[in-house]
N, C-alpha and C positions, 0 to 999 in steps of 0.2 A: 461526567460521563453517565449516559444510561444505562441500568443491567435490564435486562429482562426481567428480574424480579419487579423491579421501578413498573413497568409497565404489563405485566401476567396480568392483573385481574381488569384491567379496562381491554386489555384484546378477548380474553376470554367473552366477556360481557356483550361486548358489539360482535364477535363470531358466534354469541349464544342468539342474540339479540335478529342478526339476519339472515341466519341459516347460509343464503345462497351467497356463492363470491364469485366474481367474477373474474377468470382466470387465465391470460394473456400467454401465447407463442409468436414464435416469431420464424417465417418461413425464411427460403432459401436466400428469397432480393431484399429481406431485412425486414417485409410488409409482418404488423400485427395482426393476430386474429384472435378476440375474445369471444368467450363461451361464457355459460352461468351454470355452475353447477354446485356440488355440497364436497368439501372436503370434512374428515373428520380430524382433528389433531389432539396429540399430547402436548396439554401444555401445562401438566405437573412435573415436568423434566426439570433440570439446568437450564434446557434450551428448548423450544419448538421443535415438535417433527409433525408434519403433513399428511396427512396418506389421500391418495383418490383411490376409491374402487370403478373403473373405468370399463368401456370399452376400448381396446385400441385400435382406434380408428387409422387409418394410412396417414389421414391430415394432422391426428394430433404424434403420432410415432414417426412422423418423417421429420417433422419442427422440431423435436425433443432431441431424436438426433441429430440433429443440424445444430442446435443454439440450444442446451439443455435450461438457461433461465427461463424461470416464469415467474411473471407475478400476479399476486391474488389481491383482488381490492373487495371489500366489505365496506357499506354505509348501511347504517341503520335509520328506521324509522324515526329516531331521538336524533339524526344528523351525527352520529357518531362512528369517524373512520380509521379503519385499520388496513395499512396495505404492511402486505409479505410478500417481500423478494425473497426465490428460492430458488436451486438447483434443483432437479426434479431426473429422476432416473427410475427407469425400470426395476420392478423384485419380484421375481421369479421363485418361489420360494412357498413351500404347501404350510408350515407354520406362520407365516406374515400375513396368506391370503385367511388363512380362519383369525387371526384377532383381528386385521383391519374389516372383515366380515360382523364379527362384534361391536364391534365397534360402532360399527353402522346400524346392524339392531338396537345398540342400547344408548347409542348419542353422545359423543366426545366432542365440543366439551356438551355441559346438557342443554336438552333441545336440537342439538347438528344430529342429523341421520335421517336413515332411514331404513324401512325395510327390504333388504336387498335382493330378497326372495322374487321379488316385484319383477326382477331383470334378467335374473341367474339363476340356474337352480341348486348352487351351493356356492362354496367358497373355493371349490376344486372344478368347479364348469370352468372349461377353456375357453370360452368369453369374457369370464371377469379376471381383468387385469389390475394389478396394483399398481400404482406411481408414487413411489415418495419423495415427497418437497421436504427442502434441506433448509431452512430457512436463512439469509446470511446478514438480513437487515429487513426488521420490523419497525413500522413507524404507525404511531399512535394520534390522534385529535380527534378530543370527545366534544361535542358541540359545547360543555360548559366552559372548555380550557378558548374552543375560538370564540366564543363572546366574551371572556374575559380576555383577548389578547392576548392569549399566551402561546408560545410556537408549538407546533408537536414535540413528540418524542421519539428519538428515535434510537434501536437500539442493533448494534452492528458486531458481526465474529467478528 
């Protein structure tokens, strides 16, 4: 069995590695719809947590309440992939929105971020919304594990 620990420093590495993920909803007749954007995560926890600082759009806030999973796929330029299946739910919350606001200034893990100033004019603008991905099963393959034939990893709550 996988922990999370087994696989923390190659997801970290390919989320360091390609900044953008691509991040799947699923509307009302079941149809997907991916987007590419940055989320920032802790991944010095026990376990993964997610954050997007967002706007919420009616198409991404009508999916989430409909079918809260999402999932994020990252490929790197070395061919190295990491997808996260997550729960993903609203945080309304003026503490949450200033560190995932930092977070984005200073890049979780290093390299993801950005300057969020660019969008919003604080962490308390009623435009920037938080999302946070619950993660429930992470799965890992780094281009050297598929040329040596070896299957992913995958690691599950």
């Amino acid at each position: 069995m996988t922990t999370f620990e087994d696989i923390r420093g190659d997801v970290s590495s390919i989320i360091s590695d390609s900044v953008y993920t691509t991040m799947t909803t699923v509307d009302r007749k079941g149809r997907p719809r991916s987007r590419a954007l940055i989320v920032v995560w802790q991944l010095d926890l026990p376990e993964p947590v997610g954050w997007l600082g967002t706007f919420k759009t009616p198409i991404k806030a009508s999916h989430i309440a409909n079918n809260p999973h999402v999932g994020t796929a990252y490929w790197s330029r070395r061919e190295d992939a990491a997808y996260l299946d997550n729960v993903a739910s609203w945080v309304d919350d003026p503490d949450t929105a200033e560190a995932v606001w930092e977070m984005y200034r200073h890049g979780s893990p290093r390299g993801v971020g950005y300057q969020p100033s660019q969008f919003w004019t604080g962490p308390h603008d009623p435009k920037f919304s938080v999302l946070l991905l619950d993660p429930w099963r992470v799965q890992v393959l780094p281009a050297r594990d598929l040329m040596a034939g070896k299957p992913s990893r995958i690691w599950t709550r």
